[in-house]
Each structure stands twice: as structure tokens, then as C-alpha cells.
N, C-alpha and C positions, 0 to 999 in steps of 0.2 A: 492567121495561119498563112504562112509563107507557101508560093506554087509548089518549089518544088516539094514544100513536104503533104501540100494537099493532094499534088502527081501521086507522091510517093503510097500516101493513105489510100488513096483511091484504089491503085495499081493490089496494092495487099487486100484489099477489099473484095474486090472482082476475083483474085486468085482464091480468097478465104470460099468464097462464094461457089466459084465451081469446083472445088476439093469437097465440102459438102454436099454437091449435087452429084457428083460421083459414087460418093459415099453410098447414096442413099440409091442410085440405081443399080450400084453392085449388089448393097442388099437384094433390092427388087429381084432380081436374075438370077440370083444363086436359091431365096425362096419361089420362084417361078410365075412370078407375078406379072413379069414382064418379058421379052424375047431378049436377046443379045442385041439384034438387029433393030428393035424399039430401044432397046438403049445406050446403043452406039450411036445412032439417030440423034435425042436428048442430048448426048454428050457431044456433040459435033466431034464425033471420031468415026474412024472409018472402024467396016465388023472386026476387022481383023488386029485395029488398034486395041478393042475393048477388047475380045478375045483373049490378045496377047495380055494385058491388065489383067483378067481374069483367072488366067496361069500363071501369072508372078505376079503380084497385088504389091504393091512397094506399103509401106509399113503405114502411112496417113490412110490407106484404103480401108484398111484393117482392124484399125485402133478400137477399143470400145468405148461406146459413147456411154 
């Protein structure tokens, strides 16, 4: 496997990986499981980033698994 496509595998990897962790603490927060502020925390976003996510979900947020 050549760098750049191992760069490249890697870089989708890590993105694959926090769009599922997102996923799963927007769940958490919408069934109340968790605070906004525990889950902006987890998502290394500030409250008002997740907030703003939480009022407009862009369509990976939302999808059914």
C-alpha cells in the first residue's frame, strides 16, 4: 500500500469514525441520556456548535442505521 493511499485510508477512517460518534451522541441527547454539554464535550465541539447540529442535523446525523 502506497503513503499516499495509506494517508488517504487512514484520514477516511478517523472521519468514518467521528460521524459515528456523533451519530450516537446525538441519539444519546435527543433520548436524554446524556446533557448537550456531556456531548459537545465527547465531540470536541464547543455547546453551541452541537446545539447548532442539533437544530439543523445535516442528513449523515440522521440517516437510519
Amino acid at each position: 500500500m502506497s503513503d499516499l493511499y495509506r494517508g488517504v485510508f487512514e484520514e477516511s477512517f478517523q472521519e468514518g469514525l467521528r460521524i459515528g460518534m456523533i451519530q450516537v451522541l446525538f441519539w444519546a441527547v435527543k433520548e436524554g441520556h446524556i446533557t448537550v454539554e456531556e456531548a459537545a464535550e465527547e465531540s470536541e465541539m464547543t455547546v453551541k456548535e452541537f446545539k447548532k447540529l442539533l437544530e439543523n442535523p445535516p442528513a449523515w446525523v440522521t440517516q437510519d442505521r
